[in-house]
Each structure stands twice: as C-alpha cells, then as structure tokens.
Backbone as a printed PyTorch tensor [residue, N CA C, xyz], in Angstrom:
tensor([[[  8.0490,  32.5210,  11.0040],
         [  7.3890,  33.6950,  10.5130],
         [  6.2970,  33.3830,   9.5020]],

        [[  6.3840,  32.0470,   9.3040],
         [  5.2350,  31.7320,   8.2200],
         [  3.6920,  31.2620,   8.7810]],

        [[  2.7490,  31.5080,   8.4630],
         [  1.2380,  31.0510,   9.0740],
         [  1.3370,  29.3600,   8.9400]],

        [[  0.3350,  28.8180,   9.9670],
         [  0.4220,  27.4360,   9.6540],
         [ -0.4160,  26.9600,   8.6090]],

        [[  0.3830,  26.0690,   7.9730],
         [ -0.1290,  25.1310,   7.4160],
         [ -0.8120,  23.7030,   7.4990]],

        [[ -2.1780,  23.5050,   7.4090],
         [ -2.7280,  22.3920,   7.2400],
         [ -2.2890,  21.3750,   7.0960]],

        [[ -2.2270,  20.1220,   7.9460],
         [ -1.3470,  18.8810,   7.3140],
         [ -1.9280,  17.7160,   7.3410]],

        [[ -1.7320,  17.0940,   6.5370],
         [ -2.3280,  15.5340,   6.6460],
         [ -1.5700,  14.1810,   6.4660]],

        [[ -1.7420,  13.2770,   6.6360],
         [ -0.8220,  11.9110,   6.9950],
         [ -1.6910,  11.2270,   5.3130]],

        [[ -0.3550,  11.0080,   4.5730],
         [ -0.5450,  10.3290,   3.3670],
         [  0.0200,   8.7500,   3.5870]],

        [[ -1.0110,   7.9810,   3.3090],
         [ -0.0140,   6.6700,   3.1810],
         [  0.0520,   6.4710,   2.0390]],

        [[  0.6940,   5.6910,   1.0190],
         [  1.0550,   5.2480,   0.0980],
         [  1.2380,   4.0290,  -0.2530]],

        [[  1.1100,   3.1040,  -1.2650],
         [  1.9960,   2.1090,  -0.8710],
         [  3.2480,   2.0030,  -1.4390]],

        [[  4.4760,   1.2330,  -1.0540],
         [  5.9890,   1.7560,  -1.4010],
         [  5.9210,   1.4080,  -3.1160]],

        [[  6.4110,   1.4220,  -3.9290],
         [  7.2940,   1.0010,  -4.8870],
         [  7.7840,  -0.3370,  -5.0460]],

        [[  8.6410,  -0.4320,  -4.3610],
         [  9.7770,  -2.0130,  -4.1850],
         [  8.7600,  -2.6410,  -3.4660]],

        [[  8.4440,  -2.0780,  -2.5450],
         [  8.0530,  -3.5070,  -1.1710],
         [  6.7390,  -3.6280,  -1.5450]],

        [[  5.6630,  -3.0780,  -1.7120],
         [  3.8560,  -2.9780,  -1.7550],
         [  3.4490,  -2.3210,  -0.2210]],

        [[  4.7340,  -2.4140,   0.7060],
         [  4.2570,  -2.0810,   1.7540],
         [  4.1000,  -0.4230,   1.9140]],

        [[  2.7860,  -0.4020,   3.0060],
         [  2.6140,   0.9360,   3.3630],
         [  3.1890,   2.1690,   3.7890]],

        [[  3.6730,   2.4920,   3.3490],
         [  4.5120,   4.2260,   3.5970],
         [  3.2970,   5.4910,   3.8470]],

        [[  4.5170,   6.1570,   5.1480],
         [  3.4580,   7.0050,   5.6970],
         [  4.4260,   8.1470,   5.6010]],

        [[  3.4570,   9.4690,   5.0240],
         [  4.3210,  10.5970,   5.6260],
         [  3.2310,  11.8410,   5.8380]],

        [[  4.0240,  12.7640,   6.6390],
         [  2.7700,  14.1170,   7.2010],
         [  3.4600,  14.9260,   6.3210]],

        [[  2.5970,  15.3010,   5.6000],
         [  2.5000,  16.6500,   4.9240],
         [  1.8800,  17.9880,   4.7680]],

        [[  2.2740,  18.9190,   4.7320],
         [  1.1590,  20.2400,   4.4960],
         [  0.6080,  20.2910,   3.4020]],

        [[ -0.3100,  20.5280,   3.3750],
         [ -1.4280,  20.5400,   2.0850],
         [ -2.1920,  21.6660,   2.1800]],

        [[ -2.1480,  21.9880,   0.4610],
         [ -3.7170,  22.6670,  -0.1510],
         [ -4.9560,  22.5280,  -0.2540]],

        [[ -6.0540,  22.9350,   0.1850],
         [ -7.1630,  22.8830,  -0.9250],
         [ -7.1070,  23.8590,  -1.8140]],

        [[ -7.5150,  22.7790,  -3.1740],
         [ -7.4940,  24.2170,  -4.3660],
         [ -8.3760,  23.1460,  -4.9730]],

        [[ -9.6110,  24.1460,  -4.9510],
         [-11.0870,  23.4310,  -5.8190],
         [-11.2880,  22.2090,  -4.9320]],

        [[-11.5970,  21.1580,  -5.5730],
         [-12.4320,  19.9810,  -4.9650],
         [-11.0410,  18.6520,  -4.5510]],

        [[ -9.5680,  19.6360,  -4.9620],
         [ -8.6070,  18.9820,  -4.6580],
         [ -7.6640,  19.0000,  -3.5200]],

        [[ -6.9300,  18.1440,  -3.2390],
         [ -5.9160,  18.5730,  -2.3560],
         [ -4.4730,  18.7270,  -2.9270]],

        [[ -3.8340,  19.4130,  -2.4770],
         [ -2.5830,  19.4560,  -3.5810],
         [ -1.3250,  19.4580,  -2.0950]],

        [[ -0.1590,  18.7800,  -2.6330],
         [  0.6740,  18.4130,  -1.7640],
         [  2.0610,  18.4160,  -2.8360]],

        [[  3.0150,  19.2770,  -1.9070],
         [  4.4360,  19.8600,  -2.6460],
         [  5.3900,  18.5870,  -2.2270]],

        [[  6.3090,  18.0860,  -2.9710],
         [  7.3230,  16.7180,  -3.1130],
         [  8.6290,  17.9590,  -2.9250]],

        [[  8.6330,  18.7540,  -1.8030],
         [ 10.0960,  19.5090,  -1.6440],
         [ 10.7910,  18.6770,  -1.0690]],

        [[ 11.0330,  17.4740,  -0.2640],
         [ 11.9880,  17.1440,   0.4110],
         [ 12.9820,  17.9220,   0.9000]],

        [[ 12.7210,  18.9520,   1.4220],
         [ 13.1240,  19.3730,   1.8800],
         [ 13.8520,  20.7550,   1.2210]],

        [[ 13.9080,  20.9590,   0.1760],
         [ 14.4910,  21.2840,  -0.5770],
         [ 16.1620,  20.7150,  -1.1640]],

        [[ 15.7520,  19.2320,  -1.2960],
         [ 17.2170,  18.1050,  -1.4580],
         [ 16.8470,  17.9650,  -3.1020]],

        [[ 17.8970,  17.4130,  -3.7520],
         [ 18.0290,  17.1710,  -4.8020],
         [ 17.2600,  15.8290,  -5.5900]],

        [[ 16.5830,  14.8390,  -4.6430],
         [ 15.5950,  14.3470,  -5.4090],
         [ 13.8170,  14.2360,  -4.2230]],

        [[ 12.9700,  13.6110,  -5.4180],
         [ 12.1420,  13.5910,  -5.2570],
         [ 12.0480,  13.0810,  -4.0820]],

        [[ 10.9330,  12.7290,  -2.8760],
         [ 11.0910,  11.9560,  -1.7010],
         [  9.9890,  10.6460,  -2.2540]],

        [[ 10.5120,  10.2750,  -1.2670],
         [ 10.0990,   7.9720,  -1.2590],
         [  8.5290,   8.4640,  -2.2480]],

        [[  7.8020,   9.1460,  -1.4200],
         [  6.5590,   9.2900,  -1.5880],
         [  6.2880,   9.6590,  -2.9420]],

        [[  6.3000,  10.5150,  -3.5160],
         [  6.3420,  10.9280,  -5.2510],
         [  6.7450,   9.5140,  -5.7520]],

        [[  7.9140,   9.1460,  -5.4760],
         [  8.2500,   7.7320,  -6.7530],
         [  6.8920,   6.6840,  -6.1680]],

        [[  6.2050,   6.5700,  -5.0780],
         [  5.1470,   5.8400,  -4.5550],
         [  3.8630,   5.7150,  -5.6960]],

        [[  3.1300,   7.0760,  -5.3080],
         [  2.7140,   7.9730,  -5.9860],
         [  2.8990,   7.8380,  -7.8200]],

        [[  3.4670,   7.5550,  -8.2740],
         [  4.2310,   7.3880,  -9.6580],
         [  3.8870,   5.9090, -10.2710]],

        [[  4.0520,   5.2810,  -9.0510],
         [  4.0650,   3.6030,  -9.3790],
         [  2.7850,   3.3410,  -9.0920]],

        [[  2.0670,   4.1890,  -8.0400],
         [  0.3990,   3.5590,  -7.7360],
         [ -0.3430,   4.4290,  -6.9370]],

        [[ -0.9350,   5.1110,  -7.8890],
         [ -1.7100,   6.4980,  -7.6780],
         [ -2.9180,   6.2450,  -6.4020]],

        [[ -3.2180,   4.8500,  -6.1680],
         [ -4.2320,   4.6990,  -5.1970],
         [ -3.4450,   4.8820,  -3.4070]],

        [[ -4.2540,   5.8030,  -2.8150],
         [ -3.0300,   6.3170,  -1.1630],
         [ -4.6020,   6.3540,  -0.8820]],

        [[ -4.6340,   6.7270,   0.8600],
         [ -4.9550,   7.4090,   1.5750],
         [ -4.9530,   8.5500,   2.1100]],

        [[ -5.7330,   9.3670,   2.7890],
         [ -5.4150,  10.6070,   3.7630],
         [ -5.8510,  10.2190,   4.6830]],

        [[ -5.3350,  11.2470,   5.8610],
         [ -5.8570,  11.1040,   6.9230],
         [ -5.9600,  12.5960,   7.5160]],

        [[ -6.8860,  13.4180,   7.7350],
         [ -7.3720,  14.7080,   8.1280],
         [ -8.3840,  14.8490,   9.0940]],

        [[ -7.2800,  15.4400,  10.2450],
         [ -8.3870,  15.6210,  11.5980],
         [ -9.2150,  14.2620,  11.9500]],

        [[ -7.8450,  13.3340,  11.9360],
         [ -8.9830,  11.8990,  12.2160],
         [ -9.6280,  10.8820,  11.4380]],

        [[-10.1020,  11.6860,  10.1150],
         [-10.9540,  11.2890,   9.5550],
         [-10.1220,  10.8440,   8.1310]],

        [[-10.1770,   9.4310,   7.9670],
         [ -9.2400,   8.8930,   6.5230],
         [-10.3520,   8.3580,   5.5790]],

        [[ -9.8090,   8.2920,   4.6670],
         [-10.4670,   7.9800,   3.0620],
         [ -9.6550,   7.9850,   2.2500]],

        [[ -9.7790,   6.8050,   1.1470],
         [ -9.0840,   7.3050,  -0.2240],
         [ -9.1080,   8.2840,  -0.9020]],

        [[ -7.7650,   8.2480,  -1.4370],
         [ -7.4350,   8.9860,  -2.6080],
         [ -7.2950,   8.3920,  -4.0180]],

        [[ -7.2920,   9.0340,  -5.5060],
         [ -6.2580,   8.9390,  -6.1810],
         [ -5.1970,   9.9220,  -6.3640]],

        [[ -3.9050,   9.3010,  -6.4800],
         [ -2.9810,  10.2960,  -6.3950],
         [ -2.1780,  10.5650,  -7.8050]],

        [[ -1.6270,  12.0790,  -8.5150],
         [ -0.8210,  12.2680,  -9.4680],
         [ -0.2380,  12.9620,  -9.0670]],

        [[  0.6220,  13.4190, -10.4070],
         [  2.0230,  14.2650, -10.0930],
         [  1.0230,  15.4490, -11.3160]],

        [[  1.1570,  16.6350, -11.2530],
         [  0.4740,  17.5610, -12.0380],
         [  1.7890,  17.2210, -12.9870]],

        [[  1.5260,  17.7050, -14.0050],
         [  2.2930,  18.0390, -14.9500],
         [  2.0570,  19.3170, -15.8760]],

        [[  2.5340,  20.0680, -16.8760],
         [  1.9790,  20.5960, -17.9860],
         [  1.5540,  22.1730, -17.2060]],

        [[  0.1800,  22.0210, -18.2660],
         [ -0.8080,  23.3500, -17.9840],
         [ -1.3060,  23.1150, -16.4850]],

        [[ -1.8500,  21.9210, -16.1780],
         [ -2.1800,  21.7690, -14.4140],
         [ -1.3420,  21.9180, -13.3890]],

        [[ -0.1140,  21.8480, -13.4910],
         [  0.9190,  21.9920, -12.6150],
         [  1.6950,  23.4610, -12.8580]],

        [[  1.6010,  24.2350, -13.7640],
         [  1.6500,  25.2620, -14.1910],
         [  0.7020,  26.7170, -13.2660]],

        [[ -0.9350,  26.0330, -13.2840],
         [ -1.5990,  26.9720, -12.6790],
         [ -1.4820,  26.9070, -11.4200]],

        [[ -1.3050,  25.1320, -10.3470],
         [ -1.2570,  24.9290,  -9.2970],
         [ -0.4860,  25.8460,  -8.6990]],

        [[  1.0120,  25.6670,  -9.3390],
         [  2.4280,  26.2250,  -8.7450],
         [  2.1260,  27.8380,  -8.5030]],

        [[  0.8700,  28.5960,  -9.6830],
         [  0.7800,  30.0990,  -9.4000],
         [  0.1430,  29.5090,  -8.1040]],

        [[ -1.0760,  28.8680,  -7.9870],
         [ -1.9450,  28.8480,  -6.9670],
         [ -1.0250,  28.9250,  -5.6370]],

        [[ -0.2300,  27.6900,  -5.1220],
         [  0.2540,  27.8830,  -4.3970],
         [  1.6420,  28.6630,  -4.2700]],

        [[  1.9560,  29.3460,  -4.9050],
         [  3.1960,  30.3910,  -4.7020],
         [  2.5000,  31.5190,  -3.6860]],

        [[  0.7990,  31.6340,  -4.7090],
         [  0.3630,  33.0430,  -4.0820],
         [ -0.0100,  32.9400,  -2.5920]],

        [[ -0.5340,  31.6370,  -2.2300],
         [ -0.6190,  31.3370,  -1.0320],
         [  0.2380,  31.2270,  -0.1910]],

        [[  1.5520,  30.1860,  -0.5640],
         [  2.6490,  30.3350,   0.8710],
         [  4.0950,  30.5700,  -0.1460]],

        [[  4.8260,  31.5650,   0.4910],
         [  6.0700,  31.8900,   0.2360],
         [  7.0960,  31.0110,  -0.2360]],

        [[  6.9710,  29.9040,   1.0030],
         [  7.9150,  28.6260,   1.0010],
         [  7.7150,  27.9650,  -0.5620]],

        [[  6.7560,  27.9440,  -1.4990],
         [  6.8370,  27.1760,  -2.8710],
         [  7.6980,  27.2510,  -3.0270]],

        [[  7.8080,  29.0530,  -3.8030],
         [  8.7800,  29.1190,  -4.6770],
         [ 10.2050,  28.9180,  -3.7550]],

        [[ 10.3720,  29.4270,  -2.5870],
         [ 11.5540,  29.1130,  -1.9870],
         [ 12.0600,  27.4840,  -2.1680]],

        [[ 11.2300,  26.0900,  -2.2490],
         [ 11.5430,  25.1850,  -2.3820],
         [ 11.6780,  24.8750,  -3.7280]],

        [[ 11.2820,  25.3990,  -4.8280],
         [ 11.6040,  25.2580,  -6.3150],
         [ 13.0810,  25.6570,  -6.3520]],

        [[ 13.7780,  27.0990,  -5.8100],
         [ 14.6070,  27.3210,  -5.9050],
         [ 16.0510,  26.3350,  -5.3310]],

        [[ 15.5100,  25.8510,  -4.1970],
         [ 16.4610,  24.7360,  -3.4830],
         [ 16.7090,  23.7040,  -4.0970]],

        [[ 15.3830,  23.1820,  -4.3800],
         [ 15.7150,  21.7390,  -5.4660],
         [ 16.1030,  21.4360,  -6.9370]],

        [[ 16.2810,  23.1770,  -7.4730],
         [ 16.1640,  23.0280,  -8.7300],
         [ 17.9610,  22.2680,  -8.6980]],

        [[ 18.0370,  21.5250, -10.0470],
         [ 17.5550,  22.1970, -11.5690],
         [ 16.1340,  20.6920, -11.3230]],

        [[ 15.6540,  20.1770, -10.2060],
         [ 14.7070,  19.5100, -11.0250],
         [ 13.3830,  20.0710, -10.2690]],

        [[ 12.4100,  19.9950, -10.8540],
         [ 11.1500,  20.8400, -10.9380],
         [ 10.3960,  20.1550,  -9.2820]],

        [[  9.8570,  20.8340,  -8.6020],
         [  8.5550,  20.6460,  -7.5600],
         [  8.2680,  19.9010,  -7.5760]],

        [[  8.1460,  18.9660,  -7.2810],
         [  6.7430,  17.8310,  -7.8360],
         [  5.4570,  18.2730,  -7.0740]],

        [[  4.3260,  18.7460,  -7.7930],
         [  3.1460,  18.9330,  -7.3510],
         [  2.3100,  17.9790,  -7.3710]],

        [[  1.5940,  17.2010,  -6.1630],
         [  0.8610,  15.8470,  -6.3380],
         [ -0.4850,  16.2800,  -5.6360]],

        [[ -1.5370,  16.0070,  -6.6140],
         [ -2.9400,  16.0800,  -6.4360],
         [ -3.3480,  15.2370,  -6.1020]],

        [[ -4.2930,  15.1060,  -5.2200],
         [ -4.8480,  14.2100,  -4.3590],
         [ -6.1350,  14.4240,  -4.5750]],

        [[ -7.2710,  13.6190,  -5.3940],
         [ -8.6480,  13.4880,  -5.5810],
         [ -9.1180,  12.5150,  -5.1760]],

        [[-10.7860,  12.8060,  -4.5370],
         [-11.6380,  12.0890,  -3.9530],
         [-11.7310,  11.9820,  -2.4510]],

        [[-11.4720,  13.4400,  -1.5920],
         [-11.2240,  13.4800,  -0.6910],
         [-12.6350,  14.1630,  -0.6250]],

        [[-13.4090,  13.7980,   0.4680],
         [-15.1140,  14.0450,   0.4810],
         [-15.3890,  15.4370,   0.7020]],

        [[-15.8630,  16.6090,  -0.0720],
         [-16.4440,  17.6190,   0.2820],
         [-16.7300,  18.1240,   1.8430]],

        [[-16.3980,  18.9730,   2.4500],
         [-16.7430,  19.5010,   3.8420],
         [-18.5060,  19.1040,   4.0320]]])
C-alpha cells in the first residue's frame, strides 16, 4: 500500500575485513543530499552497513547505472532531527521503523557528493 521508493546499491567498505560490502537501499533526496534509513528491518541493532559507514565514511552509489562516490555519515543532533521530520513527512514507514527498533534511535545516513541531475 505504500508508493515506491527509489533505491540505490551502496557499497561500503566492511569494518573488520576492508572488504567491499554491498547493500540496496531506498533512499531520499533532500537538498543536494541523499539520505538513507539504517532500519534493518526494524531489528534491534544497527545493520553491517551503519557500523561500515562509522568506521569509513568514503562508499559508493550506484543509481540507474550510474556510480560515483560518496562521503558517508550518520546525522546526528539538529541534522538528524530535521531529516527524520523530512522523511516521516514523506514515507509512513520512518516513523513505523523508529518504533520497531526502538529503544535505539534510526540511524539516518547522509550520503554527499552524489552529482546534481
């Protein structure tokens, strides 16, 4: 019942290994960013990718074909604050996945330097 969502193939590199980790995700644009929700599903921790992400903000995308770097964070604070309105107002499922995973918070991960349309 929900509209589709946009998705793109993040690689990462792992944590432990240096090696490349891949996962498809649905994503935002909001402003000149991409923003990507760490619900796992709505499970009790973060997924591979966030602790990735954490250890080495430099990933890839890959959208409609077309890949380029990123840098990647975890919002925190006042930025992760406005994101979470941003995307609540957009898809339903946010807040439904805040509620699943709580007591620990969303992880909202911004993705900059993805080239202008």
């Amino acid at each position: 019942g929900q509209p589709y969502t946009d998705t793109l193939m993040l690689t990462t590199v792992g944590a432990r290994t240096g090696a490349p980790r891949i996962a498809c995700l649905p994503y935002f644009r909001v402003g000149a960013d991409l923003v990507v929700r760490g619900s796992n599903g709505g499970g009790p921790t973060d997924p591979h990718w966030v602790h990735n992400v954490r250890a080495n903000p430099a990933a890839r995308v890959r959208i409609h074909r077309r890949e380029h770097p990123v840098e990647a964070h975890v919002a925190a604070g006042e930025e992760r604050a406005r994101l979470y309105a941003e995307l609540r107002a957009r898809s339903a499922s946010t807040e439904g996945y805040q509620r699943m995973c709580a007591p620990r918070e969303l992880p909202l991960v911004v993705l900059r330097g993805w080239p202008a349309a």
